[in-house]
VOTI-959159 format. One record per residue: residue number from 1; x, y negated, z of N, C-alpha, C, O in turn. Coordinates in Angstrom, 2 decimals. Atoms other than C-alpha are relative to their C-alpha. Example, Ala and Ser with C-alpha at 12.3 -4.5 7.8 and 13.67 -1.06 7.14 Angstrom:
BEGIN
<r><num>1</num><n_east>0.89</n_east><n_north>1.19</n_north><n_up>0.00</n_up><ca_east>12.30</ca_east><ca_north>4.50</ca_north><ca_up>7.80</ca_up><c_east>0.90</c_east><c_north>-1.20</c_north><c_up>0.00</c_up><o_east>1.94</o_east><o_north>-1.18</o_north><o_up>0.66</o_up></r>
<r><num>2</num><n_east>-0.82</n_east><n_north>1.19</n_north><n_up>-0.06</n_up><ca_east>13.67</ca_east><ca_north>1.06</ca_north><ca_up>7.14</ca_up><c_east>-0.77</c_east><c_north>-1.09</c_north><c_up>0.73</c_up><o_east>-0.26</o_east><o_north>-2.20</o_north><o_up>0.90</o_up></r>
REM end
This chain:
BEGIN
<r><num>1</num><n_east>0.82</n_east><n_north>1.18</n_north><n_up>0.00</n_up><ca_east>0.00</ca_east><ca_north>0.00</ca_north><ca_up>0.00</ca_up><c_east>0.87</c_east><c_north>-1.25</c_north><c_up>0.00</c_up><o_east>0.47</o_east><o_north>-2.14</o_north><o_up>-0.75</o_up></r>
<r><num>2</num><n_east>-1.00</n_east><n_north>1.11</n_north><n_up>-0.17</n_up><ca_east>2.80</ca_east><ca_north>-2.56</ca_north><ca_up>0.76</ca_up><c_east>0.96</c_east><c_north>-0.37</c_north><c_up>-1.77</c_up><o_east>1.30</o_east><o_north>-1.41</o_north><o_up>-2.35</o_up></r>
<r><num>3</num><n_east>-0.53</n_east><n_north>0.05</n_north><n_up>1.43</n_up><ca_east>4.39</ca_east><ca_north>-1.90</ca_north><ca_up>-2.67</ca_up><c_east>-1.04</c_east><c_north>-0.64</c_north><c_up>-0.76</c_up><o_east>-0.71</o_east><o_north>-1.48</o_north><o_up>-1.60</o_up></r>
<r><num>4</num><n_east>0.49</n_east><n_north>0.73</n_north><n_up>1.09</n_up><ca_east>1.28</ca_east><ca_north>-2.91</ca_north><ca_up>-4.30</ca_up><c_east>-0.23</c_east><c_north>-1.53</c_north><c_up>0.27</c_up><o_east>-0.44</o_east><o_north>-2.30</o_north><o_up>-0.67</o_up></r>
<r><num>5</num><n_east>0.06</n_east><n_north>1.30</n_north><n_up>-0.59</n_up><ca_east>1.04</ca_east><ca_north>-6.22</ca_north><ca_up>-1.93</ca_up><c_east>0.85</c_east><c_north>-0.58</c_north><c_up>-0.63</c_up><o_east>0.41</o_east><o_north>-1.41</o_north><o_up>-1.43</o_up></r>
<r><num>6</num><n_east>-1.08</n_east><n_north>0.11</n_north><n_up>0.66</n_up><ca_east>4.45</ca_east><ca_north>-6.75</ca_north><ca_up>-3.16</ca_up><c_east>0.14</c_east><c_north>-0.13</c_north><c_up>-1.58</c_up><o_east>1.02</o_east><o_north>-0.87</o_north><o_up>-2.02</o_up></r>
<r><num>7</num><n_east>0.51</n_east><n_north>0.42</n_north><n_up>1.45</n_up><ca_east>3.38</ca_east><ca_north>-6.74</ca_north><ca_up>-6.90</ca_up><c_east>-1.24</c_east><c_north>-0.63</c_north><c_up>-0.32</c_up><o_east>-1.44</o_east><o_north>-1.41</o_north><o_up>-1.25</o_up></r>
<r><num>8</num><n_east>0.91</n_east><n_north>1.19</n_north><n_up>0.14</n_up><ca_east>0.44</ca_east><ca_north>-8.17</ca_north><ca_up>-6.57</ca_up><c_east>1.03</c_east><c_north>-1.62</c_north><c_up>-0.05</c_up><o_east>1.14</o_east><o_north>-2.42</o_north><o_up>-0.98</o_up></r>
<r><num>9</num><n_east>-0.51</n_east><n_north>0.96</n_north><n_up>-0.13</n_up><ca_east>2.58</ca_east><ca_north>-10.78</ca_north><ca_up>-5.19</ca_up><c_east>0.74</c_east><c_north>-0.93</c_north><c_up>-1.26</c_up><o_east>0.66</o_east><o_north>-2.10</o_north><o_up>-1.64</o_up></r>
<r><num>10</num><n_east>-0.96</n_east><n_north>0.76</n_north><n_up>1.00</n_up><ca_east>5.19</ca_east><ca_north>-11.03</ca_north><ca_up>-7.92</ca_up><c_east>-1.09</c_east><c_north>-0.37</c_north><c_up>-1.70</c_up><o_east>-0.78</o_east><o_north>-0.95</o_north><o_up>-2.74</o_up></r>
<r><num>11</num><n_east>0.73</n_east><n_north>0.13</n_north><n_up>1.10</n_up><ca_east>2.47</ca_east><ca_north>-11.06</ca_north><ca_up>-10.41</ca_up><c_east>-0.55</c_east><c_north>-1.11</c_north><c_up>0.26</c_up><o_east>-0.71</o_east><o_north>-1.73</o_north><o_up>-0.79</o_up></r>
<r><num>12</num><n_east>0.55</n_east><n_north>1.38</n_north><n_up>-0.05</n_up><ca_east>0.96</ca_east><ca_north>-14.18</ca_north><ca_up>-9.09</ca_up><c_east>1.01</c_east><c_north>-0.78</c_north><c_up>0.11</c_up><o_east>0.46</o_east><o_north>-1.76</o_north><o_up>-0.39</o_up></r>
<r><num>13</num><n_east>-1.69</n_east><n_north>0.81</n_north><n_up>0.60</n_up><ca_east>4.50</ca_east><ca_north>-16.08</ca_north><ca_up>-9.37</ca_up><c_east>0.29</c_east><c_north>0.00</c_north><c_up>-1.03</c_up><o_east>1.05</o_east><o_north>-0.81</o_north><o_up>-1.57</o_up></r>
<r><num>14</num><n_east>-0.45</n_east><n_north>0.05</n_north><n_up>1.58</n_up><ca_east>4.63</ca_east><ca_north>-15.13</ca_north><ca_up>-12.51</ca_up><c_east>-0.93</c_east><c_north>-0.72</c_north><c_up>-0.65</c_up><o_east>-0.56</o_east><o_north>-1.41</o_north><o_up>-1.60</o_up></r>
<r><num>15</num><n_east>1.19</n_east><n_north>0.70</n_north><n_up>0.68</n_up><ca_east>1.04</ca_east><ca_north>-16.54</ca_north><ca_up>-13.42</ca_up><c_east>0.31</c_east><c_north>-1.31</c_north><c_up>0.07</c_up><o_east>0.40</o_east><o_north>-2.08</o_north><o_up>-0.88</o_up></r>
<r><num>16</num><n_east>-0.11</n_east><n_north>1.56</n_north><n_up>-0.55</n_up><ca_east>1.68</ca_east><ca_north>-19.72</ca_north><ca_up>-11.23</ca_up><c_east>1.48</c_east><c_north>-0.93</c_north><c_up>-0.98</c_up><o_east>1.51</o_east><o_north>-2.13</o_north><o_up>-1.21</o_up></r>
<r><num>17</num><n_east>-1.00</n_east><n_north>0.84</n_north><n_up>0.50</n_up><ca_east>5.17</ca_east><ca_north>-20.50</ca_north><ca_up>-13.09</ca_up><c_east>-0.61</c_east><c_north>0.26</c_north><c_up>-1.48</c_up><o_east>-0.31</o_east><o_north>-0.67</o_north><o_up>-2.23</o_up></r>
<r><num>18</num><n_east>0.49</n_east><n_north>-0.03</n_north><n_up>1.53</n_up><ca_east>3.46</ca_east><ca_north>-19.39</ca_north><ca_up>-16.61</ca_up><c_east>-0.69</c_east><c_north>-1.19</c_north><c_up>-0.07</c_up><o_east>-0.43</o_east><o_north>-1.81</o_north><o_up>-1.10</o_up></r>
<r><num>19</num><n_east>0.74</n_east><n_north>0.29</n_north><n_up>0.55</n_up><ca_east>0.83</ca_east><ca_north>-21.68</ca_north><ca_up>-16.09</ca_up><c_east>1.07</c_east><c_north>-1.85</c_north><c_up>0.32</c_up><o_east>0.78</o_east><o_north>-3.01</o_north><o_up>0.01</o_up></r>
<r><num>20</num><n_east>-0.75</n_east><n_north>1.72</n_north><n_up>-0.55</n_up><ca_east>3.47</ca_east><ca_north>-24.85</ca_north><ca_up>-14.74</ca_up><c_east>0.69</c_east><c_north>-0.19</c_north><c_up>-1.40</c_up><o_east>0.93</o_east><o_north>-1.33</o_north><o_up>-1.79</o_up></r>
<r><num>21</num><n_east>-0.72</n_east><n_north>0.32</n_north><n_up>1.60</n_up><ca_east>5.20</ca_east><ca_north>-24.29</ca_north><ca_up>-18.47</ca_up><c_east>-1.02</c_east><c_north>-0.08</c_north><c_up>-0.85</c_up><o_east>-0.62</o_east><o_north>-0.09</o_north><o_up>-2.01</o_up></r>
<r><num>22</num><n_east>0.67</n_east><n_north>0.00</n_north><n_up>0.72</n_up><ca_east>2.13</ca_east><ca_north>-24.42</ca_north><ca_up>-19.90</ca_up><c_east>-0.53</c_east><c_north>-1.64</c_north><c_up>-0.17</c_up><o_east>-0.75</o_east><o_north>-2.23</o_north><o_up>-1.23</o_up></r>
<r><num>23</num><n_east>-0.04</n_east><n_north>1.30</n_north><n_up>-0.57</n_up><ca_east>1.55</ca_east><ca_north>-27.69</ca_north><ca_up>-18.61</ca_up><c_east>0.64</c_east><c_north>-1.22</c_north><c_up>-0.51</c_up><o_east>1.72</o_east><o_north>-1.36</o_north><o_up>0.07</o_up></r>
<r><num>24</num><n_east>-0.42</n_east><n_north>0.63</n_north><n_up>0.89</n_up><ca_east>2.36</ca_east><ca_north>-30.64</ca_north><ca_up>-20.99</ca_up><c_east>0.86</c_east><c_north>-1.07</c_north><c_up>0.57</c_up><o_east>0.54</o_east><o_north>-1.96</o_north><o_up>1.35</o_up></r>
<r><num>25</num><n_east>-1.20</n_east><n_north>1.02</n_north><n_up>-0.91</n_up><ca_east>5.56</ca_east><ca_north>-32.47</ca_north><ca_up>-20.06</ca_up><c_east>0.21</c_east><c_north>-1.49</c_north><c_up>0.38</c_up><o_east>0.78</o_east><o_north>-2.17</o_north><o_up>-0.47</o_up></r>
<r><num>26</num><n_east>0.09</n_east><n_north>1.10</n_north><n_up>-0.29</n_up><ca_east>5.41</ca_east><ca_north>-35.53</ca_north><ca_up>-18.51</ca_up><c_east>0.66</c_east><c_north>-1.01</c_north><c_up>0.17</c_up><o_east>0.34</o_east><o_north>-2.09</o_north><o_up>0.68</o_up></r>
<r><num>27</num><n_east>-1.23</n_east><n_north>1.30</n_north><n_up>0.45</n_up><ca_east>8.79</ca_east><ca_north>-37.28</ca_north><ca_up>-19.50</ca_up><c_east>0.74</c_east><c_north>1.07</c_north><c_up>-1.26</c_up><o_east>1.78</o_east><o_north>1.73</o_north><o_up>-1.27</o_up></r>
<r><num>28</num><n_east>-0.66</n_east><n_north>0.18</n_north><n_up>1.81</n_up><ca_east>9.53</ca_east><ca_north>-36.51</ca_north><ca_up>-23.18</ca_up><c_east>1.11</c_east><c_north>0.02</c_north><c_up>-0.08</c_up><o_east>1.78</o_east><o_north>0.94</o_north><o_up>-0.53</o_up></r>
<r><num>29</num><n_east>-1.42</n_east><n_north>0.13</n_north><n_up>0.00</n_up><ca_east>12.48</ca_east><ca_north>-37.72</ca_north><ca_up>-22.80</ca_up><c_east>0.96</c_east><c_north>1.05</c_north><c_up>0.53</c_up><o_east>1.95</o_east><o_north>1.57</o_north><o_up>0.01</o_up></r>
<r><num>30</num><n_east>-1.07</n_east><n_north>-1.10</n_north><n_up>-0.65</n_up><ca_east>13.91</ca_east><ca_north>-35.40</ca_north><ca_up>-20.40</ca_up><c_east>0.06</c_east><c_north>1.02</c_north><c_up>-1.12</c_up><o_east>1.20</o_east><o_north>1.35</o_north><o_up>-1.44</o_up></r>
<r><num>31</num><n_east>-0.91</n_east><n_north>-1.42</n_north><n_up>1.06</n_up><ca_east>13.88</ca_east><ca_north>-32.38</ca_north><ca_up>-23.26</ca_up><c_east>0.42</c_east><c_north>-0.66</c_north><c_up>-0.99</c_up><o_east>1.23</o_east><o_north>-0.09</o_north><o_up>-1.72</o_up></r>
<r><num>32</num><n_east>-0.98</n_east><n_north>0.39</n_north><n_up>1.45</n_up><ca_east>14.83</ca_east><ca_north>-34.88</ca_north><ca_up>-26.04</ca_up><c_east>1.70</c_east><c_north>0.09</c_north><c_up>0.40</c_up><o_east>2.64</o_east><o_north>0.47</o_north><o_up>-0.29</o_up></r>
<r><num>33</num><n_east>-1.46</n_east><n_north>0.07</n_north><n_up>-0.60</n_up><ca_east>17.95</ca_east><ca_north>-35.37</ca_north><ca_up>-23.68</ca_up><c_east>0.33</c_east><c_north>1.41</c_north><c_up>-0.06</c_up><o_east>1.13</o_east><o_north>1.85</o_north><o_up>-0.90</o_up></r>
<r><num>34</num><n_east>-0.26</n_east><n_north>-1.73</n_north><n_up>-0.19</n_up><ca_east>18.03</ca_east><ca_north>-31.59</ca_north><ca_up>-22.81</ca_up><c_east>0.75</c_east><c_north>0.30</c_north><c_up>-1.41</c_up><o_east>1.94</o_east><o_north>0.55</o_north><o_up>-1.53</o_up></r>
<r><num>35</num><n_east>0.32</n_east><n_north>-0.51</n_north><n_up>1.57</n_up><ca_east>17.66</ca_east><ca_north>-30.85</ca_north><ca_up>-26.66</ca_up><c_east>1.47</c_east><c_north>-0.57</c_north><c_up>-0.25</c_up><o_east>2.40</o_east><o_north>0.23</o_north><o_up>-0.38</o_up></r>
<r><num>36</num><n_east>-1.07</n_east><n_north>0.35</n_north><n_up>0.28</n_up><ca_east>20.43</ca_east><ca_north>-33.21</ca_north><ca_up>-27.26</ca_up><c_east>1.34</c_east><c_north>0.50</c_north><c_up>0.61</c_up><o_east>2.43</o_east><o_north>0.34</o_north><o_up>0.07</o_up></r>
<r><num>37</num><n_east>-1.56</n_east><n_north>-0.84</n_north><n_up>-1.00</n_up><ca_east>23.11</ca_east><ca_north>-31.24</ca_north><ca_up>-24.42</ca_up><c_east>-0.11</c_east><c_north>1.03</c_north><c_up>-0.78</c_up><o_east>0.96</o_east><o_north>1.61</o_north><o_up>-0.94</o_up></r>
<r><num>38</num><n_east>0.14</n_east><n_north>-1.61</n_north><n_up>0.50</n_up><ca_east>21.92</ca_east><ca_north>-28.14</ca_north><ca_up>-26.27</ca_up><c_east>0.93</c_east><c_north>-0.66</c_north><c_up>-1.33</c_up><o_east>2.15</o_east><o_north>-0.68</o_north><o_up>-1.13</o_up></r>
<r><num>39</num><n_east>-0.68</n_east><n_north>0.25</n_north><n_up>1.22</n_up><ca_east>23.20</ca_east><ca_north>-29.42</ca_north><ca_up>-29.74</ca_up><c_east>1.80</c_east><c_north>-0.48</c_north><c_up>0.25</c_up><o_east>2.71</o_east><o_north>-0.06</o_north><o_up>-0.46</o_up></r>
<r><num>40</num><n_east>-1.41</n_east><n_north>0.10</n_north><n_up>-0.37</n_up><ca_east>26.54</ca_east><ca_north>-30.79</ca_north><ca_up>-28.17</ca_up><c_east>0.62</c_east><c_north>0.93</c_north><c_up>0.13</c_up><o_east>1.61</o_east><o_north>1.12</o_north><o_up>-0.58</o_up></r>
<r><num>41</num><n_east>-0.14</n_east><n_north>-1.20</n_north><n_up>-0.44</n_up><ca_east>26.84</ca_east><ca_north>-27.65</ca_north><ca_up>-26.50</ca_up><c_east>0.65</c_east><c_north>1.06</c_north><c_up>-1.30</c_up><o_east>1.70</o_east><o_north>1.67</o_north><o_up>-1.46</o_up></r>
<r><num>42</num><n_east>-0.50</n_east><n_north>-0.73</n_north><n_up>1.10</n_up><ca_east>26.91</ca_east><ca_north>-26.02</ca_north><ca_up>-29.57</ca_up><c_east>0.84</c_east><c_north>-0.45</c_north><c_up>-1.07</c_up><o_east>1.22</o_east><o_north>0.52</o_north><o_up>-1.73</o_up></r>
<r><num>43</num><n_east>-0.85</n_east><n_north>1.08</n_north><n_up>0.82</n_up><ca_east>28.86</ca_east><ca_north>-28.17</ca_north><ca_up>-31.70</ca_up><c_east>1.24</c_east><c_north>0.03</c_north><c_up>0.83</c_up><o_east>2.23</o_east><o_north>0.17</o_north><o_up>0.12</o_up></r>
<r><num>44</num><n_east>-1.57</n_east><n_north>-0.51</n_north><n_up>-0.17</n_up><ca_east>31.98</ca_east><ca_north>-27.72</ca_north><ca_up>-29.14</ca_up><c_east>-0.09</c_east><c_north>1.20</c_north><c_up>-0.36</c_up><o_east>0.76</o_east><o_north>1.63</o_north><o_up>-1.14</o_up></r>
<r><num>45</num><n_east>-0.40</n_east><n_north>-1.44</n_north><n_up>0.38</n_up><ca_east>31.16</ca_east><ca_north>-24.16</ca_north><ca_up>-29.38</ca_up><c_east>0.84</c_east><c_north>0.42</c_north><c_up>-1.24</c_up><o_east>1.95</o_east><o_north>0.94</o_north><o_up>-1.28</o_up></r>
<r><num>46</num><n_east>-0.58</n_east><n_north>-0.08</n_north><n_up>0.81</n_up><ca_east>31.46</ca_east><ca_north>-24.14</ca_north><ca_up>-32.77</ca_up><c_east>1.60</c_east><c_north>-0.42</c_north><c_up>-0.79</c_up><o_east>2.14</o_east><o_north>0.13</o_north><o_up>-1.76</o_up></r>
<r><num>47</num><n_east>-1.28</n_east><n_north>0.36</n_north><n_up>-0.07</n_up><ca_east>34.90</ca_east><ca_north>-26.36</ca_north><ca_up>-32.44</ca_up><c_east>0.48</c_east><c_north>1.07</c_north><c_up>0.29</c_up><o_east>1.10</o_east><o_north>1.67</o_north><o_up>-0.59</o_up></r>
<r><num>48</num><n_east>-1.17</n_east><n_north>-0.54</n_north><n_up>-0.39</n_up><ca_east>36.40</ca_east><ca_north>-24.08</ca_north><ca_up>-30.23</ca_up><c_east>-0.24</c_east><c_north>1.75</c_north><c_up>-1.10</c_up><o_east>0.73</o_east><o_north>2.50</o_north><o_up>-1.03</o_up></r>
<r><num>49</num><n_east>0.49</n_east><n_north>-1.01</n_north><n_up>0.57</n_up><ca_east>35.05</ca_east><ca_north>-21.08</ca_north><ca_up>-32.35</ca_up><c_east>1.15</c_east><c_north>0.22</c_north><c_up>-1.06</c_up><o_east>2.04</o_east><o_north>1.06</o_north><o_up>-1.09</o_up></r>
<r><num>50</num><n_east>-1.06</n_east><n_north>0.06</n_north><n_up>0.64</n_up><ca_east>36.85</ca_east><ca_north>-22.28</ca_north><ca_up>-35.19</ca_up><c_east>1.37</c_east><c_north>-0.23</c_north><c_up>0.28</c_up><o_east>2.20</o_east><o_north>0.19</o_north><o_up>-0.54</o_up></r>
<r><num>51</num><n_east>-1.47</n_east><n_north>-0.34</n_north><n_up>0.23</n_up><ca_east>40.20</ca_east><ca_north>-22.97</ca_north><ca_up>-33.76</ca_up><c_east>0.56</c_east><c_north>0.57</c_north><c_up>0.58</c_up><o_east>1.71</o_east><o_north>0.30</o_north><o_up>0.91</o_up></r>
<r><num>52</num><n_east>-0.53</n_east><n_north>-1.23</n_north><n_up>-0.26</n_up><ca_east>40.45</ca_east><ca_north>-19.86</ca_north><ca_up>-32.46</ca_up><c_east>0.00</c_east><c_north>0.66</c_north><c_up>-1.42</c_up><o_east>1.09</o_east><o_north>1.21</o_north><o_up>-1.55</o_up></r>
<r><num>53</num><n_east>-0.65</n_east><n_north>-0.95</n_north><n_up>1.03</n_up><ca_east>40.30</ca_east><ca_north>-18.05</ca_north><ca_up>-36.06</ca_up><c_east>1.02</c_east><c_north>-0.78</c_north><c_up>-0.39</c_up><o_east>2.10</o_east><o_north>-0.27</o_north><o_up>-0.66</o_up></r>
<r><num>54</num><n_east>-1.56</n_east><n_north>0.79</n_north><n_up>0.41</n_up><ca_east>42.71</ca_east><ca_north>-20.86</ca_north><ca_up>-36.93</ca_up><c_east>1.17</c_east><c_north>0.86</c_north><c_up>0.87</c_up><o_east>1.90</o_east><o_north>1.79</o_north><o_up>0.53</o_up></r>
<r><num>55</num><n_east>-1.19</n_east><n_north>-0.49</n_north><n_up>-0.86</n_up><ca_east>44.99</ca_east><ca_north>-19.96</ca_north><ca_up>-34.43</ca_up><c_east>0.22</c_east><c_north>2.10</c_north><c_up>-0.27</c_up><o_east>1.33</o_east><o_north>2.61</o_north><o_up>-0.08</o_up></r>
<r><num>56</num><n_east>-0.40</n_east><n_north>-1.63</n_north><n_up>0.16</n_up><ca_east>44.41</ca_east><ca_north>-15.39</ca_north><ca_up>-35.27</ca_up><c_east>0.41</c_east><c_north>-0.70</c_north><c_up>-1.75</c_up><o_east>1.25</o_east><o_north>-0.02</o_north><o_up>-2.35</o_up></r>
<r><num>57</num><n_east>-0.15</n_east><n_north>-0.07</n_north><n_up>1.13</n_up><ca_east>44.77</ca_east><ca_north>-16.47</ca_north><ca_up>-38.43</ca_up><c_east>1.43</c_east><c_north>-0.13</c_north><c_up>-0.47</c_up><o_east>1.96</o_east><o_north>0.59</o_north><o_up>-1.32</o_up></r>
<r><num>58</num><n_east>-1.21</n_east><n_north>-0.18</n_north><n_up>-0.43</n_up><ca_east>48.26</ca_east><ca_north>-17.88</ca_north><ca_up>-37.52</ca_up><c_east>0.52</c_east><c_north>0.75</c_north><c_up>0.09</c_up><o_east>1.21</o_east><o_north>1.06</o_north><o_up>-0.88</o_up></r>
<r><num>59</num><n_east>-0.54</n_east><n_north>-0.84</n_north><n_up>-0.19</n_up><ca_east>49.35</ca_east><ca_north>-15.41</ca_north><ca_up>-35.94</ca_up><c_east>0.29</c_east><c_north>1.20</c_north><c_up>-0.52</c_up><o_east>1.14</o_east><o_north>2.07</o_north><o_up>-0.33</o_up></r>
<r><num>60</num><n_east>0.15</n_east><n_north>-1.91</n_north><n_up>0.92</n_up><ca_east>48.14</ca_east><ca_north>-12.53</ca_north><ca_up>-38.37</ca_up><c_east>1.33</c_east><c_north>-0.34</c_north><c_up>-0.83</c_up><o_east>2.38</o_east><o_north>0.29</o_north><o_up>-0.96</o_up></r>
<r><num>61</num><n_east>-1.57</n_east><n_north>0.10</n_north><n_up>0.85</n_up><ca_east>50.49</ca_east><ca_north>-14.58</ca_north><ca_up>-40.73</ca_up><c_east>1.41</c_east><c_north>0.29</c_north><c_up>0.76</c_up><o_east>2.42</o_east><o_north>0.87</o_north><o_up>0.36</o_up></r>
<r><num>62</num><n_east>-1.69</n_east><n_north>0.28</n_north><n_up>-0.61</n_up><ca_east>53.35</ca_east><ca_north>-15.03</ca_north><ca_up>-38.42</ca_up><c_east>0.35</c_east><c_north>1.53</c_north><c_up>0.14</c_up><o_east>1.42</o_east><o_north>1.97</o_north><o_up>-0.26</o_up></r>
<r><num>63</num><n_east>-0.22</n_east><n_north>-1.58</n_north><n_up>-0.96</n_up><ca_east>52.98</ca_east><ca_north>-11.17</ca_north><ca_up>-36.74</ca_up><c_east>-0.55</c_east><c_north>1.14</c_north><c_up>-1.19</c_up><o_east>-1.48</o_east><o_north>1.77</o_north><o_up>-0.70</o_up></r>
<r><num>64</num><n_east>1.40</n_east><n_north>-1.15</n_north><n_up>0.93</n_up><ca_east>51.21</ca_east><ca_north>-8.60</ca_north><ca_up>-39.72</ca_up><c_east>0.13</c_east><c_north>1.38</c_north><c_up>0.72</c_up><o_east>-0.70</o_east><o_north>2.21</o_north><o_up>1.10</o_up></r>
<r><num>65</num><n_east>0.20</n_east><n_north>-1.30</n_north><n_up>-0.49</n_up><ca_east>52.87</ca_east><ca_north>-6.03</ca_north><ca_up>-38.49</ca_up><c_east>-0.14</c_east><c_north>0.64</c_north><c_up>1.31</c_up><o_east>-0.57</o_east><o_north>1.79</o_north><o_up>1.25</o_up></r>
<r><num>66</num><n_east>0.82</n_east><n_north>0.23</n_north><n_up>-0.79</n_up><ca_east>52.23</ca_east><ca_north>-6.20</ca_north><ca_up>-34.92</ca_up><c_east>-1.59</c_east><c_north>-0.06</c_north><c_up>0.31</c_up><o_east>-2.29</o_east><o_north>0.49</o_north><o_up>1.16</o_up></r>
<r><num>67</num><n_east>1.45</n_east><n_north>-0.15</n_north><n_up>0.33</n_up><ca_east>48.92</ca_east><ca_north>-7.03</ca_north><ca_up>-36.02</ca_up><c_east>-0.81</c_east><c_north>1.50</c_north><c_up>-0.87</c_up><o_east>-2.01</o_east><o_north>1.75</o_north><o_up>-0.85</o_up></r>
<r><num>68</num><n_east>0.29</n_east><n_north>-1.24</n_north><n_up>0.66</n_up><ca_east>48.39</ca_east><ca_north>-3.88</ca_north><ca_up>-37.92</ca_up><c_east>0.06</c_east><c_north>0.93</c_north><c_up>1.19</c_up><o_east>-0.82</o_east><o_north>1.79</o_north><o_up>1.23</o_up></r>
<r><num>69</num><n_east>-0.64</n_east><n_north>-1.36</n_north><n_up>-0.56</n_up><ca_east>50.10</ca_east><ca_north>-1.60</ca_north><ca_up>-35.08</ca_up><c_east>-1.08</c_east><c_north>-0.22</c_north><c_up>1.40</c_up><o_east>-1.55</o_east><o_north>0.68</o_north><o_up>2.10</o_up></r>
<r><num>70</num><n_east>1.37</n_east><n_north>0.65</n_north><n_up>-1.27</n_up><ca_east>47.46</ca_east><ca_north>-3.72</ca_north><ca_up>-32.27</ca_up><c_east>-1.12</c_east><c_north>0.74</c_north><c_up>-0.80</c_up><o_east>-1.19</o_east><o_north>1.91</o_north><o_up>-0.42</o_up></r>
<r><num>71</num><n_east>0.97</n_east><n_north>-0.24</n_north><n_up>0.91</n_up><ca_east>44.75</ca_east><ca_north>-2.93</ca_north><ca_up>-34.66</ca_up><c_east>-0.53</c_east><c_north>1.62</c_north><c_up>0.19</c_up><o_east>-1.60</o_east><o_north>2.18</o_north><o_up>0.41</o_up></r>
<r><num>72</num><n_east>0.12</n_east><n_north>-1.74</n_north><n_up>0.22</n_up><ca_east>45.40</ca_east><ca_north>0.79</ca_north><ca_up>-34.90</ca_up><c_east>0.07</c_east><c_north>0.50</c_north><c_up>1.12</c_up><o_east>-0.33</o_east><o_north>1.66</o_north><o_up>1.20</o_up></r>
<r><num>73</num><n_east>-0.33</n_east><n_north>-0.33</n_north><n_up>-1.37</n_up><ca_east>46.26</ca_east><ca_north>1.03</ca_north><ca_up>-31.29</ca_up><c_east>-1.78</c_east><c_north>0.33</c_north><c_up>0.57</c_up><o_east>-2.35</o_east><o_north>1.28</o_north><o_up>1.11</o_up></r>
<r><num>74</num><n_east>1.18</n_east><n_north>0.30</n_north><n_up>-0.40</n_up><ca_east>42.87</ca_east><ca_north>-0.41</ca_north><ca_up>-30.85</ca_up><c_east>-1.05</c_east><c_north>1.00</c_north><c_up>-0.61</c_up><o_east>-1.83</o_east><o_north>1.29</o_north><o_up>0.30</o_up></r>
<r><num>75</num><n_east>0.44</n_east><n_north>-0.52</n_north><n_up>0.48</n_up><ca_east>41.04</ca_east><ca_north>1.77</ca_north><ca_up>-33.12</ca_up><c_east>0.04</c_east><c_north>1.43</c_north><c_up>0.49</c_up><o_east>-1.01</o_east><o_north>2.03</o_north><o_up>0.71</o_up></r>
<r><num>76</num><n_east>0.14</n_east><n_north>-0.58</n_north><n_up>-0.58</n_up><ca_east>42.63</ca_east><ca_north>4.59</ca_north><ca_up>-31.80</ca_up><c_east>-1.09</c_east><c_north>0.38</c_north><c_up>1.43</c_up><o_east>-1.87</o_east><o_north>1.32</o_north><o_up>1.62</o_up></r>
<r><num>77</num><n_east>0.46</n_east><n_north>-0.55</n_north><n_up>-0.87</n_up><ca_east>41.53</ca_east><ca_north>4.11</ca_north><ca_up>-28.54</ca_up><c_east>-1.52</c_east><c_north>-0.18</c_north><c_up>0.12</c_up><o_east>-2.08</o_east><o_north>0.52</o_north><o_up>0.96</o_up></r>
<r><num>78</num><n_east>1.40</n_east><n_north>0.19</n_north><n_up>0.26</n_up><ca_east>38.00</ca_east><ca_north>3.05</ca_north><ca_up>-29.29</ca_up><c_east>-0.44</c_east><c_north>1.32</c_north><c_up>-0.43</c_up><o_east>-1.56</o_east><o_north>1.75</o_north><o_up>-0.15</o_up></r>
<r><num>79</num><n_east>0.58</n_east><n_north>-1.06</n_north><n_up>0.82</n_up><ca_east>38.16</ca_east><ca_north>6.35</ca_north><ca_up>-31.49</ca_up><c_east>-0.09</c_east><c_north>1.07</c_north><c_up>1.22</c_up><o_east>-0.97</o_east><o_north>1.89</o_north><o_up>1.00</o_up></r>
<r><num>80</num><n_east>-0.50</n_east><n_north>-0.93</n_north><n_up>-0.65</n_up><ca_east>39.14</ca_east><ca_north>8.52</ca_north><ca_up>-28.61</ca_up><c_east>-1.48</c_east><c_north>-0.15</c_north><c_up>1.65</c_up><o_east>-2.02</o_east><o_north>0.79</o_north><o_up>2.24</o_up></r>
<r><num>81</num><n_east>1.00</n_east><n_north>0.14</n_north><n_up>-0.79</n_up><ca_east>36.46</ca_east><ca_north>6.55</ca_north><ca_up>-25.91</ca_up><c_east>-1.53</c_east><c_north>0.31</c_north><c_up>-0.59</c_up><o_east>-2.60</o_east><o_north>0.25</o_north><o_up>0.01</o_up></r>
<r><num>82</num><n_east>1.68</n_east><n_north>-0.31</n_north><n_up>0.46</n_up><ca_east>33.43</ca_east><ca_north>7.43</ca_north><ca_up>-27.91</ca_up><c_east>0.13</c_east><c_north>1.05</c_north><c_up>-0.57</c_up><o_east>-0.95</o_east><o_north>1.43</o_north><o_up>-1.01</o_up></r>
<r><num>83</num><n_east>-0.33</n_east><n_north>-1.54</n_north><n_up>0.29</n_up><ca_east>34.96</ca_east><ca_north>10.91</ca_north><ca_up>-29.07</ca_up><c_east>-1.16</c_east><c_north>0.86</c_north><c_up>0.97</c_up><o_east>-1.22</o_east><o_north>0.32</o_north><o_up>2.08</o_up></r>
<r><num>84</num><n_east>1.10</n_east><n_north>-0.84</n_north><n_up>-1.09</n_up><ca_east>32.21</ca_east><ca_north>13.24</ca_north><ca_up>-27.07</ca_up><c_east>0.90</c_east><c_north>1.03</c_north><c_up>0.57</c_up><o_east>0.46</o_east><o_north>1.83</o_north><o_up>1.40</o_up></r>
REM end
């Protein structure tokens, strides 16, 4: 009986915060701002995104064969952890 008190419960928390997002926002602004951290957000991402392949890309040049012998190392052991 306590278990279902207990979901009853969480089921009405869930209604009560469903129905508070349902609820039409009453400063605009705050998610245009939001909206706008989100797009920054992603826009360094995408900086640092790219100059990290810059930088493997470097290195593949500088190192190949290193990079080949990492590679195969890696493959190996990937091949060997999902071997059954």
């Amino acid at each position: 009986m306590a278990l279902g008190k207990t979901l009853r419960n969480e089921i009405d928390e869930i209604r009560a915060e469903l129905a508070r997002l349902r609820e039409p926002a009453s400063q605009p602004a705050a998610g245009e701002a939001a909206a706008g951290g989100i797009q920054d957000q992603i826009a360094e991402l995408n900086r640092l995104v790219q100059d990290m392949l810059e930088n493997a890309e470097e290195t593949i040049a500088e190192h190949p064969v290193a990079t080949v012998a990492g590679a195969l190392a890696l493959g190996i052991v990937i091949g060997r952890l999902t071997a059954h």
